[in-house]
C-alpha positions as CSV (number, residue, x, y, z in Angstrom):
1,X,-46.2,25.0,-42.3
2,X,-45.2,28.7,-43.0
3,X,-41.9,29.3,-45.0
4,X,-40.7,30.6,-41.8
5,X,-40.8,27.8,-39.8
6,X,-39.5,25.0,-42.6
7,X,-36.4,27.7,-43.2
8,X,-36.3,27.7,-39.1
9,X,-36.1,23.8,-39.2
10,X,-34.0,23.4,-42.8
11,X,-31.3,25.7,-41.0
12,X,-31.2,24.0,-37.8
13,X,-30.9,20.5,-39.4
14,X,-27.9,21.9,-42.0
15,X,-27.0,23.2,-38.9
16,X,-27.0,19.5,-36.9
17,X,-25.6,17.7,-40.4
18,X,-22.6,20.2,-40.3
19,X,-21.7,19.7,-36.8
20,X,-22.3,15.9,-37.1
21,X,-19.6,16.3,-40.0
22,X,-17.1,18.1,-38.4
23,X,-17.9,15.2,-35.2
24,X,-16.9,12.5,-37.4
25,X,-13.9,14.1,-39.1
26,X,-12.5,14.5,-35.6
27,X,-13.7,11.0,-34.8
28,X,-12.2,9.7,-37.7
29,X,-8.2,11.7,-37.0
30,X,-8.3,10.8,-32.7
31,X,-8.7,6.4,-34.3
32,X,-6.3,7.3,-37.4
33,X,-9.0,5.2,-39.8
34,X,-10.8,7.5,-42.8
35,X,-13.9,5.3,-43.3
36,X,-15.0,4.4,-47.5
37,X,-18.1,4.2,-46.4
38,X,-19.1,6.8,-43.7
39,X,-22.4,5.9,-43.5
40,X,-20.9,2.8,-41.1
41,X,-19.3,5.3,-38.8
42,X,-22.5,7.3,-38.6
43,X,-24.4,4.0,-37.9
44,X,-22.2,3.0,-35.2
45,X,-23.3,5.9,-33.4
46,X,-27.3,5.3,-33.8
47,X,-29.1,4.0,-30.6
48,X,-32.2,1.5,-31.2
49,X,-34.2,4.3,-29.5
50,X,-33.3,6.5,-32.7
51,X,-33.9,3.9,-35.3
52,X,-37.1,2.6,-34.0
53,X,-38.7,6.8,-34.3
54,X,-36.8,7.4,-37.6
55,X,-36.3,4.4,-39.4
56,X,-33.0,3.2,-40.5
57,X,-30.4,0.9,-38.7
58,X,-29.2,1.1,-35.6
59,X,-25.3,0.0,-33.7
60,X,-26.3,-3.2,-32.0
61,X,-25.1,-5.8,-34.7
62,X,-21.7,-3.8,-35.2
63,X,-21.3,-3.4,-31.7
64,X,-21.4,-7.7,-31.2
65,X,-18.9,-7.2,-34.0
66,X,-16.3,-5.0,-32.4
67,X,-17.4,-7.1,-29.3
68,X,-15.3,-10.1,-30.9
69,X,-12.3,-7.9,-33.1
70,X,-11.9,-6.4,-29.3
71,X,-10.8,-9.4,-28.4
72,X,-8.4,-10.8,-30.6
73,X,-6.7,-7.5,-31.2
74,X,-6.1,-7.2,-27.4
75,X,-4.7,-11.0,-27.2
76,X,-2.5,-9.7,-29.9
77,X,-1.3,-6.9,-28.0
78,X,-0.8,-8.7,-25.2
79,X,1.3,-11.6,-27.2
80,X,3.5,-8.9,-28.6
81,X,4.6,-7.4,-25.5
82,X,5.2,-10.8,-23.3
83,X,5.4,-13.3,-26.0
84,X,8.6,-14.5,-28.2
85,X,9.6,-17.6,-30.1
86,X,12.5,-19.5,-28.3
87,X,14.7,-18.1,-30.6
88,X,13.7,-14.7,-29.7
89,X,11.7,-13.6,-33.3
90,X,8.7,-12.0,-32.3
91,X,5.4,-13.9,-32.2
92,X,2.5,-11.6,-33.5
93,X,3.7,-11.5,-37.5
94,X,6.2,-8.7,-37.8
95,X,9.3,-9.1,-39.6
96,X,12.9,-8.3,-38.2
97,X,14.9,-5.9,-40.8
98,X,17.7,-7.1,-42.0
99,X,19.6,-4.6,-39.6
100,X,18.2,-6.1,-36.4
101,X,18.7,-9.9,-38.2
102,X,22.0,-9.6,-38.6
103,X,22.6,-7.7,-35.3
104,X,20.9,-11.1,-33.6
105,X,23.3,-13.2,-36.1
106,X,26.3,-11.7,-34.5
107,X,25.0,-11.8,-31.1
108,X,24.1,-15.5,-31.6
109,X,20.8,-14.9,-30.4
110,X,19.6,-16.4,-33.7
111,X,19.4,-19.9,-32.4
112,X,17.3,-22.2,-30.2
113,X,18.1,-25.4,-28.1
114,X,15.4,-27.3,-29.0
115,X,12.2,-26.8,-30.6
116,X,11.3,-22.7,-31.7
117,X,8.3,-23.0,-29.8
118,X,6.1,-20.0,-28.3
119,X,7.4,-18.9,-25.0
120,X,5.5,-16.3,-22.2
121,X,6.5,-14.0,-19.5
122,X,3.1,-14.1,-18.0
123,X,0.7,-17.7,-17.4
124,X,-2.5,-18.2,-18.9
125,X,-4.2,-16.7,-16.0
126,X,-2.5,-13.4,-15.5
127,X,-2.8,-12.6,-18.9
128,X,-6.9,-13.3,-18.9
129,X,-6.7,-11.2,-15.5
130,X,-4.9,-8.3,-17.8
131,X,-6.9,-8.7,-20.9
132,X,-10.3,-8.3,-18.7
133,X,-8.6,-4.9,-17.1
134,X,-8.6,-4.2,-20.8
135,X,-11.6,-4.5,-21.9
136,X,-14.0,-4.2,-19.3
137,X,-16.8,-1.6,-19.2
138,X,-15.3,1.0,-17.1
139,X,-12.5,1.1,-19.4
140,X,-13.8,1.1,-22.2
141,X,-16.4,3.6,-21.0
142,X,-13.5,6.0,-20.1
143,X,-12.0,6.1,-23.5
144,X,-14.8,7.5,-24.6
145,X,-14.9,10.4,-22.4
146,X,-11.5,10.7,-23.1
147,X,-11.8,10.9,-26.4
148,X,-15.6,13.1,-26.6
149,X,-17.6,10.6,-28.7
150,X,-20.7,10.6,-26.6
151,X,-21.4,13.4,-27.4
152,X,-22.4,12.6,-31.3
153,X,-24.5,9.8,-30.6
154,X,-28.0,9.6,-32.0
155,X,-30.6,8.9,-29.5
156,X,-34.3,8.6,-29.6
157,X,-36.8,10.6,-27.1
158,X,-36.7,8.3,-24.4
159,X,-32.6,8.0,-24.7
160,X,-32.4,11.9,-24.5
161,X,-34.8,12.3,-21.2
162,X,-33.3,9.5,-19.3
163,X,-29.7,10.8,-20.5
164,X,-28.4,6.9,-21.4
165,X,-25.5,8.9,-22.8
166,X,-23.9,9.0,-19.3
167,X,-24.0,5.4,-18.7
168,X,-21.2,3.5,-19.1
169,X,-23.0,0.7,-20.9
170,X,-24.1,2.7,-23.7
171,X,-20.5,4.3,-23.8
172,X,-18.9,0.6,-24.0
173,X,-21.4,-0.4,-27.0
174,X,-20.4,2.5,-28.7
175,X,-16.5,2.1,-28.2
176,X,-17.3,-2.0,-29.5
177,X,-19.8,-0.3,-32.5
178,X,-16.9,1.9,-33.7
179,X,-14.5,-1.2,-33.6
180,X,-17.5,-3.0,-35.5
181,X,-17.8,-0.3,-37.8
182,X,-13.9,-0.2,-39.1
183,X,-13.9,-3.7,-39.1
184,X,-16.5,-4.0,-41.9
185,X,-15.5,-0.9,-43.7
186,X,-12.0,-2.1,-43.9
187,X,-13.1,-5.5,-45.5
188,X,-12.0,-6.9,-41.8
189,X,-8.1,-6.1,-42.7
190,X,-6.7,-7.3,-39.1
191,X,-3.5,-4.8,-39.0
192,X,-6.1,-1.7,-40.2
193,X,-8.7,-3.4,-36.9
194,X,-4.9,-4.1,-34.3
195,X,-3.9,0.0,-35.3
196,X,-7.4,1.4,-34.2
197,X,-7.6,-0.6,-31.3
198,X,-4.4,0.7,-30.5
199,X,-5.0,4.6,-31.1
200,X,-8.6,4.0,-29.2
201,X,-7.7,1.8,-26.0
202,X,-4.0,3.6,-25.0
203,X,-3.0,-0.2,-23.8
204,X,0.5,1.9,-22.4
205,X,-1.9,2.2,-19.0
206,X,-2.1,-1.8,-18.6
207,X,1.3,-3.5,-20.2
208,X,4.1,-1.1,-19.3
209,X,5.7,-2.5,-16.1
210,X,7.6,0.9,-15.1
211,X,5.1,3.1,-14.4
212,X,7.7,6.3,-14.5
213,X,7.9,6.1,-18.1
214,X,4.3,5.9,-18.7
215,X,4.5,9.2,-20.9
216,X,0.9,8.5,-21.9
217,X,-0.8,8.5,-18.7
218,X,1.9,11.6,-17.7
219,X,0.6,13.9,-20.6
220,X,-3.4,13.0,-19.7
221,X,-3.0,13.7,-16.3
222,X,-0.6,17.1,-16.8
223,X,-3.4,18.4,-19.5
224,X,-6.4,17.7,-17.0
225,X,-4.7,19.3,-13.8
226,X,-3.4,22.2,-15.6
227,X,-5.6,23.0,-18.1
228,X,-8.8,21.1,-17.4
229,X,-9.1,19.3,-20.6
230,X,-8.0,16.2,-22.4
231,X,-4.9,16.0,-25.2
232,X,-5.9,16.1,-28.6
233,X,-4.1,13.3,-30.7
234,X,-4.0,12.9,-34.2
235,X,-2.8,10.2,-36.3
236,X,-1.7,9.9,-39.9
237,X,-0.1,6.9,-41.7
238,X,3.1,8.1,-43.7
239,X,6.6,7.6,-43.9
240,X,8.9,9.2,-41.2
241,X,11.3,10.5,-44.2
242,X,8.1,12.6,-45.5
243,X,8.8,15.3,-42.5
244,X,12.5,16.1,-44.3
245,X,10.7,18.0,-46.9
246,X,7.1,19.0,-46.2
247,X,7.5,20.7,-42.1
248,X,4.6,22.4,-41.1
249,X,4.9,25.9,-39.0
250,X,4.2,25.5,-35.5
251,X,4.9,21.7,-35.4
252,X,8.5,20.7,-33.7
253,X,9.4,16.9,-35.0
254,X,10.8,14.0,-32.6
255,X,14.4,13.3,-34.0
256,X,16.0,10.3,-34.4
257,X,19.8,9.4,-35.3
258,X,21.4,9.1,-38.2
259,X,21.9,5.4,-37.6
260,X,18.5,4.6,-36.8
261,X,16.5,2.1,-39.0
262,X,13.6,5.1,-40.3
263,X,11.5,2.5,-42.6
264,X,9.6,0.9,-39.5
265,X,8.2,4.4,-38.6
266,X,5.2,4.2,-40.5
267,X,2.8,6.4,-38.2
268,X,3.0,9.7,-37.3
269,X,0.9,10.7,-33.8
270,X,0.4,14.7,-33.7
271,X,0.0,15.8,-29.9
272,X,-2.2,19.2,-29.1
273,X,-1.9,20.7,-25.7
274,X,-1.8,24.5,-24.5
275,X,-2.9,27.3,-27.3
276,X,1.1,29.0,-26.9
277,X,2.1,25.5,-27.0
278,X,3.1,24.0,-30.3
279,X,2.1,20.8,-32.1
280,X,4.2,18.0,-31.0
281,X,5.0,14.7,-33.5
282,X,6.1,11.8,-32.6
283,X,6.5,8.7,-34.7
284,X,6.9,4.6,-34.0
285,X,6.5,1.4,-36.2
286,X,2.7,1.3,-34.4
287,X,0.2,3.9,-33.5
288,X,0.6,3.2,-29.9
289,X,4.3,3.4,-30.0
290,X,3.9,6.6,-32.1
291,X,1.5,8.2,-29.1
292,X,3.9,6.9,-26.8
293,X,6.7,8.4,-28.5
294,X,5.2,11.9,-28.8
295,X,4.2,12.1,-24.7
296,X,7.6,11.4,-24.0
297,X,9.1,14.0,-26.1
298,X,6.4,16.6,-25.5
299,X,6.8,15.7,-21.2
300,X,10.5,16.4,-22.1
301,X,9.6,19.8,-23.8
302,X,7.5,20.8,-20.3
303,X,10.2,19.9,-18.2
304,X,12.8,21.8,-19.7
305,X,10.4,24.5,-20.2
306,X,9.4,25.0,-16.4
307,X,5.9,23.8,-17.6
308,X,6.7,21.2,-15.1
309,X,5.1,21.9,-11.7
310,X,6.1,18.9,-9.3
311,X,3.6,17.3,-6.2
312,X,4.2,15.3,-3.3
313,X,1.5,13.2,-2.2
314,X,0.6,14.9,0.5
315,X,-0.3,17.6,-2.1
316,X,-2.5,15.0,-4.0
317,X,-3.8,13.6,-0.4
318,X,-5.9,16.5,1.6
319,X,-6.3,14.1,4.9
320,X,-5.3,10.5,5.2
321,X,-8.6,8.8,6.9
322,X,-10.4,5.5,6.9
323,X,-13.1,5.5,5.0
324,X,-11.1,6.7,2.1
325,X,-7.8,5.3,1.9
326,X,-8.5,2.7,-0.4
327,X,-9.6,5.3,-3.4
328,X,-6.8,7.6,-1.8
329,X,-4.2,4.8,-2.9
330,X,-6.0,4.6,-6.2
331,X,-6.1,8.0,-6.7
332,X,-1.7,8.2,-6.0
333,X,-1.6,4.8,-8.3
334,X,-3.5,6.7,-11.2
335,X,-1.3,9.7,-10.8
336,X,1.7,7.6,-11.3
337,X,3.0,7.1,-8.0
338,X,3.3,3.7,-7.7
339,X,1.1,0.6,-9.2
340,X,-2.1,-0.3,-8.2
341,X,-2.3,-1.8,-4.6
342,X,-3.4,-5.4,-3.9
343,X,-5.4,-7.1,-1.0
344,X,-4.9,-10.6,0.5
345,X,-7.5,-11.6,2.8
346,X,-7.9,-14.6,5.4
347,X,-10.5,-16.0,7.6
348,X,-10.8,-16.7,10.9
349,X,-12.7,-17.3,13.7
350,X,-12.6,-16.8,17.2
351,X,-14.0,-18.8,20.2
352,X,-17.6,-17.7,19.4
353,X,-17.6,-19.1,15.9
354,X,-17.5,-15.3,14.8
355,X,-15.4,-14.4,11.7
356,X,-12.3,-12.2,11.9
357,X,-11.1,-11.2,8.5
358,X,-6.8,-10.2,8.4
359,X,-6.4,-7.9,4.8
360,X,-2.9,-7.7,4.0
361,X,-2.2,-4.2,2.0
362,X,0.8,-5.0,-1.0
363,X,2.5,-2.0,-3.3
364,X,5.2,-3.7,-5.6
365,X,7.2,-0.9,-5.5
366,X,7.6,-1.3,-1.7
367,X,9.3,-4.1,0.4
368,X,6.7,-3.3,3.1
369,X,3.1,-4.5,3.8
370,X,0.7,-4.1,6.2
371,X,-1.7,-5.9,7.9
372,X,-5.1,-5.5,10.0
373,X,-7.9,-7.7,11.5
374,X,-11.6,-6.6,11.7
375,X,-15.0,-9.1,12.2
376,X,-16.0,-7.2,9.0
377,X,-13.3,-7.6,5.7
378,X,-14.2,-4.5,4.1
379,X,-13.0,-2.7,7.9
380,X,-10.0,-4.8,7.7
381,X,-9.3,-3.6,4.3
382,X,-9.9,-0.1,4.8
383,X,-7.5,-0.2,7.6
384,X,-5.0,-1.8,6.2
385,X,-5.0,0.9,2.9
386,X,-4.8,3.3,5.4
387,X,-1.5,1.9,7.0
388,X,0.1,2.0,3.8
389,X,-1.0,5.1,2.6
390,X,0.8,6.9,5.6
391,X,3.5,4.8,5.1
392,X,3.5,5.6,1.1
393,X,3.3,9.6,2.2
394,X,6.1,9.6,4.9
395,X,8.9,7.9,2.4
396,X,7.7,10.1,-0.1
397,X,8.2,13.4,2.0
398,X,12.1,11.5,3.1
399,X,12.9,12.0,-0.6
400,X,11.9,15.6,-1.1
């Protein structure tokens, strides 16, 4: 081959490594884990179709990995926010300070009639219908748009003409291949596996009951309308009291009171939005709570900035119709308006035998529902959404 041409190919591949580099250094800040051994991470983002052209191993065995870690971490998360002991301790292995101890001591909330058993807000069932939410392949798959990981994945030939980067399969083995990846790397330390999960899933968008102070969800969607991109987050593990002495330019800090108990703020979460913007932190006792923290300050910032630009649904909505009222009330539910509709259906049948379907359309942050019958359910359905997304739009307009 002439010098030339190797130089040609030895510059594009430095060229490739360098990029791949600066791919996994961002990877490694947006899930706030810096891997030993980064030959796992890089793994974890090799398709069979690569490793069977180049040789080398390939993310199927660490994606049945973070397949399983998913899971647990997810029941955890879920136990956390709905779960307590009787006498009101949390549940999923944190310690109270002695601040909050001695706060419950005085408020006699310290004792139990009874056994100290484990105690729910949710049955066995809803919480398997919310843990699926979680972790299902459109979720999953999202994250990783989100987040801009498909882009380093290693692909063979066939991968690369029939673009399997795109589907959301491939994007949900690579979220599970990541989890995989930590999981081994960290010598499967559960807390290091419960924090990634955390940073990587945003589980704000499935356990927080008031939807109006989903700061999370708030920030993605202001970014994406205004500005067509995604936040940039960045977490680091250090002590809140570390920002008293070592502030960095451009950066404006979330405060907390004197008073405040500073030693469960382990993480910082660094928020990016707008170029004149500046670089919000937030911090919390979790990475999630961290992220959550930081939207809610930075929303705050925007607001009192004018950076705030407020919508009606009828702005959201260009025509109320039929055929799409069902993703029209999605679309108002995603955006924060409300929570996500539900359907009821029943059957019947009239004197021919022939089916007539009733669908029943619910909002929980309404006292109304509405109702149609159709011989087809999906028709019943669709016009039933569309009854309440008129209704939805016309109180929202009274309160303009």
């Amino acid at each position: 081959m002439p010098f030339g041409n190797l130089f040609t190919e030895f510059t594009e591949r430095k060229t490739i490594i360098m990029d791949r580099n600066l791919g996994f250094k961002m990877v490694q800040g947006q899930i706030g884990y810096t891997f030993k051994n980064i030959d796992l991470l890089n793994q974890a983002f090799t398709r069979r179709s690569y490793s069977e052209e180049n040789g080398g191993e390939n993310n199927e065995i660490l994606e049945f990995i973070g397949d399983k870690a998913l899971d647990l971490a997810v029941i955890k998360i879920l136990t956390a926010k709905f779960g307590k002991m009787k006498n009101g301790e949390p549940a999923d292995g944190t310690k109270l300070s002695y601040f909050e101890k001695e706060m419950r001591r005085q408020k006699g909330l310290d004792k139990c009639d009874g056994a100290n058993e484990f105690i729910c807000d949710y049955s066995e069932g809803e919480l398997t219908k919310l843990k699926s939410r979680m972790v299902e392949k459109k979720t999953l798959a999202r994250r990783i748009d989100e987040l801009g990981f498909a882009k380093l994945l290693l692909m063979g030939n066939s991968d690369i003409k029939n673009n399997v980067a795109s589907e959301k399969s491939v994007k949900e083995d690579l979220f599970e291949a990541i989890l995989g990846a930590v999981t081994i790397d960290s010598g499967w330390d559960f807390p290091v596996i419960q924090s990634v999960v955390e940073a990587m899933l945003i589980p704000e968008n499935f356990i927080e009951n008031d939807i109006e102070d989903n700061y999370v969800r708030m920030i993605y969607d202001w970014e994406r309308d205004v500005n067509h991109v995604l936040p940039w987050f960045w977490f680091k593990e250090k002590p809140y009291t570390s920002t008293w002495y070592m502030k960095e330019d451009n950066v404006i800090y979330q405060s907390f009171p004197l008073e405040y108990n500073y030693s469960r703020l382990k993480y910082h979460c660094e928020l990016k939005l707008l170029d004149d913007l500046p670089v919000f932190c937030g911090f919390g006792a979790s990475k999630s709570e961290a992220r959550m923290n930081v939207c809610k300050f930075a929303y705050e910032y925007l607001e009192k900035n004018g950076y705030i630009q407020y919508m009606t649904m009828r702005d959201e909505i260009d025509e109320p119709n039929k055929d799409d009222a069902i993703n029209q009330l999605e679309i108002l539910a995603r955006r924060n308006y409300f929570s996500i509709p539900t359907y009821e259906f029943e059957e019947a049948h009239d004197d021919n035998g022939n089916p007539i379907w009733r669908s029943r359309c619910r909002i929980k942050e309404y006292d109304k529902s509405f109702s149609s019958k159709s011989m087809s359910k999906k028709e019943a359905k669709k016009l039933s959404a569309l009854k309440m997304l008129k209704y939805v739009i016309e109180e929202d307009e009274k309160n303009v």
